[in-house]
N, CA, C and O of each residue as an XYZ file, in Angstrom:
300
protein
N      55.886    -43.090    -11.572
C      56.869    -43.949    -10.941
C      57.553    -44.767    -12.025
O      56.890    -45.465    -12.793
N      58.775    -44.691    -12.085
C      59.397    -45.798    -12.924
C      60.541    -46.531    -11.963
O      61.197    -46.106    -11.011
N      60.488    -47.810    -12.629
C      61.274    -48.907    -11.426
C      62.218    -49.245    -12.550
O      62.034    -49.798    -13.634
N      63.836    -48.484    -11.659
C      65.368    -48.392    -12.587
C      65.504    -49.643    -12.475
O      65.692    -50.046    -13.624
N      65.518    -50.344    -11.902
C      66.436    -51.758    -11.380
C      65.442    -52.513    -10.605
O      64.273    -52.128    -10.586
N      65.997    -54.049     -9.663
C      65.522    -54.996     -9.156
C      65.231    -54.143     -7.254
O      64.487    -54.587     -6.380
N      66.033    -53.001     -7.185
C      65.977    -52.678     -5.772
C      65.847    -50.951     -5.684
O      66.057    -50.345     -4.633
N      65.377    -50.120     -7.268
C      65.315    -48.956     -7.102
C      64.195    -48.427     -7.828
O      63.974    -48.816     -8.975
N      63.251    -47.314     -7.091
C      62.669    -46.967     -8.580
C      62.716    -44.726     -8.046
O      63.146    -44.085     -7.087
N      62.043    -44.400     -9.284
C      62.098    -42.802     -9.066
C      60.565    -42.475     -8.777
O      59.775    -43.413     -8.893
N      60.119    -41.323     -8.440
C      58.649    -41.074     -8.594
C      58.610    -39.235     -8.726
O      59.052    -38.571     -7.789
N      58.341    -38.914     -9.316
C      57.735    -37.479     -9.809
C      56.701    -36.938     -9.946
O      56.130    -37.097    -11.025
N      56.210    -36.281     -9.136
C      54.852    -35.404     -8.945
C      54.402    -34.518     -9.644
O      53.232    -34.143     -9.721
N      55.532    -34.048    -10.321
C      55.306    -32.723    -11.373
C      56.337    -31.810    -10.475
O      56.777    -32.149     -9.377
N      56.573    -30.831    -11.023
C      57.251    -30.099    -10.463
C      58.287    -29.791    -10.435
O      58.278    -28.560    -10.434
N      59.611    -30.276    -10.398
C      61.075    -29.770     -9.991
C      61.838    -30.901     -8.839
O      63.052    -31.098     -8.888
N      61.040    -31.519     -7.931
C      61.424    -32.614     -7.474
C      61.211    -34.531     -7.717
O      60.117    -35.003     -8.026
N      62.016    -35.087     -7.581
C      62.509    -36.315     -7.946
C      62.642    -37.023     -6.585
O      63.332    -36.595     -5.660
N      61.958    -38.078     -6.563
C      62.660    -38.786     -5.075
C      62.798    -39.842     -5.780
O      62.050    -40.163     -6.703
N      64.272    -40.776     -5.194
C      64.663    -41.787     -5.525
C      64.925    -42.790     -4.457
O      65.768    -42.629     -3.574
N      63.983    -44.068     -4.611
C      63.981    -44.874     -3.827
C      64.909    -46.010     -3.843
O      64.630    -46.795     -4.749
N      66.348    -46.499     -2.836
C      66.847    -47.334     -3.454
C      66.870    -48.267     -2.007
O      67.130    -47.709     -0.941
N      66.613    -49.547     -2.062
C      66.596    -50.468     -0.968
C      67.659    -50.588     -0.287
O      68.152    -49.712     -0.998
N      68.556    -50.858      0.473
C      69.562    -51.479      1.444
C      69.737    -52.401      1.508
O      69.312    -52.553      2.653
N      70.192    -53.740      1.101
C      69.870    -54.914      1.517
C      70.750    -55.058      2.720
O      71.792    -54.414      2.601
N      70.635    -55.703      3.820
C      71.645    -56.299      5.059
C      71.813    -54.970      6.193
O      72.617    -54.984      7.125
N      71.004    -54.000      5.928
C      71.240    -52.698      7.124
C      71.130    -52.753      8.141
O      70.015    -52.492      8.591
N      72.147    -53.099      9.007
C      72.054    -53.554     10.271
C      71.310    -52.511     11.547
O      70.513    -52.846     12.423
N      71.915    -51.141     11.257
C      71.179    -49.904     12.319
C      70.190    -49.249     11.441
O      70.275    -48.940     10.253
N      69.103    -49.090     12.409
C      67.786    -48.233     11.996
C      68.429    -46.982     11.219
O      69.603    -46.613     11.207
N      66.994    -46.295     10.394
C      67.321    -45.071     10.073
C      67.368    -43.906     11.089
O      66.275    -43.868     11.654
N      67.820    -43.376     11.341
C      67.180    -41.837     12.172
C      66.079    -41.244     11.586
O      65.852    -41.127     10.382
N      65.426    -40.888     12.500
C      63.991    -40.267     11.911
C      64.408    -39.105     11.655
O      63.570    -38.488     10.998
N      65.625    -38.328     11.947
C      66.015    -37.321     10.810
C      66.187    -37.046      9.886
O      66.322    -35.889      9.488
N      66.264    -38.610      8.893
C      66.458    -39.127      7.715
C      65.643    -39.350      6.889
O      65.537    -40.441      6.328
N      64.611    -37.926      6.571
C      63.357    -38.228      6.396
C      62.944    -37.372      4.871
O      63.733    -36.603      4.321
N      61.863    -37.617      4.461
C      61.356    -36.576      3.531
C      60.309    -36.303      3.556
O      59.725    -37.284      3.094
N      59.185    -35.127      3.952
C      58.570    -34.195      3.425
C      57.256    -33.965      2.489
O      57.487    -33.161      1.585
N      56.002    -34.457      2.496
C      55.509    -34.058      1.342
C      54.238    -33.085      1.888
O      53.313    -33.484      2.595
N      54.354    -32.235      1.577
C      53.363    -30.901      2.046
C      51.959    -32.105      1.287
O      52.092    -33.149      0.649
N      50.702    -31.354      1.729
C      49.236    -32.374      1.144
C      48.124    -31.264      1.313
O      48.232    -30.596      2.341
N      47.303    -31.027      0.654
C      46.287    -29.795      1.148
C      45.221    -29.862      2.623
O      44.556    -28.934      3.085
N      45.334    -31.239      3.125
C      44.087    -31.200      4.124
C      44.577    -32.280      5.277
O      45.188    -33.323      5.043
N      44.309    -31.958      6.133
C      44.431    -33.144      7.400
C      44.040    -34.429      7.139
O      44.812    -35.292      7.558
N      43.147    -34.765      6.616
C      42.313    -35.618      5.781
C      43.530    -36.972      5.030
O      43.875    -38.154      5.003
N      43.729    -35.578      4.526
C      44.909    -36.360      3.191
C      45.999    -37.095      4.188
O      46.004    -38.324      4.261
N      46.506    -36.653      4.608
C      47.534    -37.009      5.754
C      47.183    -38.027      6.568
O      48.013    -38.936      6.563
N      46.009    -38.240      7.445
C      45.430    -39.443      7.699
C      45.744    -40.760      7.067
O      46.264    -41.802      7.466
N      45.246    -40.343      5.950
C      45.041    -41.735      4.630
C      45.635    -41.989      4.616
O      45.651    -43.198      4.843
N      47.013    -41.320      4.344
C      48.559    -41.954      3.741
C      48.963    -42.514      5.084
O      49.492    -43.606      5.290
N      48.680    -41.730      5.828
C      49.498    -42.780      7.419
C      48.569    -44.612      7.777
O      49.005    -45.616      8.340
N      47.121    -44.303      7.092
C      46.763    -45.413      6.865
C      46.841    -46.274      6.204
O      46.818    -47.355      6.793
N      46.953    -46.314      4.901
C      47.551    -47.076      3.614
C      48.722    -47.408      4.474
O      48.838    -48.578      4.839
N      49.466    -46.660      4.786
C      51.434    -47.248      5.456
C      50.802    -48.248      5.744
O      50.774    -49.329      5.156
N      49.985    -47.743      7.155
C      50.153    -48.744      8.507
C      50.064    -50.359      7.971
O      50.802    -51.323      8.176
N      48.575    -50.167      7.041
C      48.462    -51.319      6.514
C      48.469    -52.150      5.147
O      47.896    -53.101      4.615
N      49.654    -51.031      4.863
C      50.799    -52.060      3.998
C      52.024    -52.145      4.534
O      52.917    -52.420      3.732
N      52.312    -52.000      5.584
C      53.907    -52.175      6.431
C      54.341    -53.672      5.717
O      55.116    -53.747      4.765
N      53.826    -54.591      6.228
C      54.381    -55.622      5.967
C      55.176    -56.058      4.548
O      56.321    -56.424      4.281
N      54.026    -55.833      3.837
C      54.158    -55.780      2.291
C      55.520    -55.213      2.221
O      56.361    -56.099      2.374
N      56.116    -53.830      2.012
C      56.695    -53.281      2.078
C      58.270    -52.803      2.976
O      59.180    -51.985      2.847
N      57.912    -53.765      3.792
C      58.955    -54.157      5.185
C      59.548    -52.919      5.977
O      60.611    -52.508      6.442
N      58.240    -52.584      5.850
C      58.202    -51.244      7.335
C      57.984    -51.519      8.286
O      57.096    -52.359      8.429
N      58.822    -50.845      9.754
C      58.899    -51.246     10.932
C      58.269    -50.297     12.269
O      57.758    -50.707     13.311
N      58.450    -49.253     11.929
C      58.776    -47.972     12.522
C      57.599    -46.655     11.665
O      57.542    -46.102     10.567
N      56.593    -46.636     13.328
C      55.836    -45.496     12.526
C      55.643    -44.774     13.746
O      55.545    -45.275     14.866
N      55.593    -43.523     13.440
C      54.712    -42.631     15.149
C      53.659    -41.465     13.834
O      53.873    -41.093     12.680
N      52.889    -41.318     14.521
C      51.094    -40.824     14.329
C      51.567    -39.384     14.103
O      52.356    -38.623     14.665
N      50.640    -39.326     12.899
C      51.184    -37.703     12.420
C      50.928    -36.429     13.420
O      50.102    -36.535     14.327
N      51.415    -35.635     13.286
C      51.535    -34.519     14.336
C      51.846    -33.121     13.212
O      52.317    -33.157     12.075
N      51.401    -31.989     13.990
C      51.384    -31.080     12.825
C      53.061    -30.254     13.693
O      53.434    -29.987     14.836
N      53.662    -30.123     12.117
C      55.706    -29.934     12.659
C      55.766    -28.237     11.781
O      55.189    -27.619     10.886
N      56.277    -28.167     12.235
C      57.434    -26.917     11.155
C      56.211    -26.361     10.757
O      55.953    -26.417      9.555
N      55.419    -25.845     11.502
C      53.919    -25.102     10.792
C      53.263    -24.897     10.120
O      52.524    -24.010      9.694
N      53.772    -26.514      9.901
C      52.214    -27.115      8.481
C      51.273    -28.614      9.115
O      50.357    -29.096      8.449
């Protein structure tokens, strides 16, 4: 993870992809949950955790909006 600026940073897993995180300040309408990204994980397990860590760092982080993982697109 490297943090570009006061409201952006990048994170790289290895690989070929890059996600870049940049804040909004003043966004008045929600995101669409179509507006989403993706990270494949090897085990149900794994997937759990991360929805747990969120839940309880929402605040921290100023997350609003969560629904309980579900298995999509046949993974």
């Amino acid at each position: 993870m490297v943090r570009t600026s006061s409201i952006a940073w990048l994170v790289r897993l290895g690989g070929n992809n890059t996600i870049v995180v940049v804040e909004q300040r003043n966004r008045r309408e929600q995101m669409s949950p179509l507006n989403h990204n993706g990270l494949d994980v090897e085990t149900r397990e794994e997937v759990d955790k991360a929805y747990k860590i969120s839940v309880a760092e929402a605040e921290k982080w100023g997350l609003h909006k969560f629904t309980k993982p579900k298995l999509r697109h046949g993974t």
